[in-house]
N, C-alpha and C positions, 0 to 999 in steps of 0.2 A: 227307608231312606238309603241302606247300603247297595239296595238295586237301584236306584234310581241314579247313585253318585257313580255306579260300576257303569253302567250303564253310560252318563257322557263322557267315561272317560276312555270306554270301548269307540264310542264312534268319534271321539278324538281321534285316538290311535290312528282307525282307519278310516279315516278323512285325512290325517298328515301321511300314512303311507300312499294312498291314492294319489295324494299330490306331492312326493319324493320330497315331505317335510319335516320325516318323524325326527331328526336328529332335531331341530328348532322345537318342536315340540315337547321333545323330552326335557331339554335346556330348560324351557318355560316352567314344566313342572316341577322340575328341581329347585327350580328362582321362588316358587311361589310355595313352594313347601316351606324354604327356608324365612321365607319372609312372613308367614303363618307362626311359625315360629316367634321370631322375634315381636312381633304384635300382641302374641298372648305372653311373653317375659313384659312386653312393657305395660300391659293390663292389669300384673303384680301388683304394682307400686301402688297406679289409681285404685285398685280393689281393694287394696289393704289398707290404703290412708281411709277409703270411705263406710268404709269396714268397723274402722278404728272410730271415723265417728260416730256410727252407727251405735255402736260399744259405747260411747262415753254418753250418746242420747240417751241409749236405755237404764244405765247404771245411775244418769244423772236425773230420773224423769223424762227427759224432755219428748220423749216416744211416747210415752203414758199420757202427758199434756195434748200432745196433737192428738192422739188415739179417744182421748176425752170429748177433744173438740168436732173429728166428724162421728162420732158415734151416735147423736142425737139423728142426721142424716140419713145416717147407714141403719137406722131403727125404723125409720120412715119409711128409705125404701127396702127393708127385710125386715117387713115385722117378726118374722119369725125369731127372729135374733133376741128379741125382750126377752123371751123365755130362757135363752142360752147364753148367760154371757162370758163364757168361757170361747164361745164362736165369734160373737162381738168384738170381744180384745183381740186375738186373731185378726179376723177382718181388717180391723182399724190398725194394726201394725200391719199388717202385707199392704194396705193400700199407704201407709204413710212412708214408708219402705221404696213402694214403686215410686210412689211420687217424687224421690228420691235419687229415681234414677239406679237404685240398686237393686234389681231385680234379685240377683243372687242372696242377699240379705230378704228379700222379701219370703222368698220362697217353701222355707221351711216354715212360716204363719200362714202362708198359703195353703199349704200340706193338711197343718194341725185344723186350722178354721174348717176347712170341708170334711175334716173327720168329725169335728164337736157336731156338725151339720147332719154329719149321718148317723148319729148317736140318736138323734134327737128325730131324726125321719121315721114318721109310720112305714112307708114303704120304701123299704130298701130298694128298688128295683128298678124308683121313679126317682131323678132326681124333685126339689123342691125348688119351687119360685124363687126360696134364699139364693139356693145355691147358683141355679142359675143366672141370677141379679150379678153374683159374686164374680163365674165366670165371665158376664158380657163385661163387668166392669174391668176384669183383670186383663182382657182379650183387649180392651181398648187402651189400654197401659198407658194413662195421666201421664205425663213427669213433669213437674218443673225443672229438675235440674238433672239430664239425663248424662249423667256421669260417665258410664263407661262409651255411648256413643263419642264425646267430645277424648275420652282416653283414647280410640282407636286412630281418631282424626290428628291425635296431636302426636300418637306414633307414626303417623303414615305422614308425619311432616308439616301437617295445616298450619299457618303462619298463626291465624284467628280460631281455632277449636270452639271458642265460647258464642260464634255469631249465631249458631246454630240453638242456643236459648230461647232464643223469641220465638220461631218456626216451629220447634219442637212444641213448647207452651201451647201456640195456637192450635195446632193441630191434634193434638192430645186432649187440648180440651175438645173440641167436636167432636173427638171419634168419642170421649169420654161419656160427654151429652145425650148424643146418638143412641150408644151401645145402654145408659139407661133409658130413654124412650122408647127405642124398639122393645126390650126387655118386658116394660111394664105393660106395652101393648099386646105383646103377645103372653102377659104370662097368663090371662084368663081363657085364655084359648083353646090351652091344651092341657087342662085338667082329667 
């Protein structure tokens, strides 16, 4: 990624000296640095209110409750998981997490799930059908309520942050759908 960002920021350069524009160009980089900035100060406040509820879900149940409710699912499609459920709970908190919209809350059950996963693999060297169910499902990142997308928009001035609910909803479910269909289709494939 660091060559790749070095990289257009080289043929920026000289594409604005070629065209006697570095002085405008540099201006922009500085505007956009500074405003990168400010984006990720105003990202605090939404990461940490939803942080915080996150915190009062799991203190309170209510993590546990949802984590309850698609586990029967998540047993369907990873059987492997009945066996493991130390991977299970995992699972079902990073996906209740995502759904959430909090990826950064998600991430560390993300982490531990695919280790419980690999504890429990015969062959270390191949992932398992779970795991990979886990990735498509994680790669297609559900949310209902995708938090910090509508925190960027509502730094960046969006008068409405929240129209962006429904869109997101729709289309997270299909990619969601999808990424399990493909998954189950191919997972007999390549044994």
């Amino acid at each position: 990624m660091n060559y790749i960002f070095t990289f257009l920021i080289l043929i920026s350069i000289i594409c604005a000296i070629i065209n006697n524009r570095l002085d405008v160009a540099i201006d922009e980089m500085l505007k956009s640095a500074t405003r990168a900035v400010q984006i990720s100060f105003s990202l605090i406040g939404i990461m940490a209110f939803w942080l915080g509820i996150v915190k009062i879900a799991q203190n309170s149940g209510l993590m546990e409750l949802f984590s309850k409710l698609v586990k029967k699912p998540l047993v369907f499609l990873m059987p492997d998981l009945k066996e493991n459920p130390n991977a299970l709970s995992n699972v079902a908190l990073n996906i209740s997490a995502n759904a959430l919209g909090l990826s950064n809350a998600a991430t560390p059950f993300g982490i531990k799930a695919m280790d419980n996963m690999q504890e429990k693999n015969p062959n270390k060297n191949v992932a398992t059908n779970s795991m990979c169910m886990f990735l498509a499902i994680n790669t297609a990142g559900f949310q209902i309520v995708p938090a910090v997308v509508i925190a960027i928009l509502s730094a960046n001035g969006m008068s409405n942050p929240t129209q962006i609910i429904l869109p997101t909803l729709i289309v997270t479910t299909i990619a969601f759908v999808s990424a399990i269909f493909f998954a189950k289709i191919l997972e007999g494939r390549f044994e």
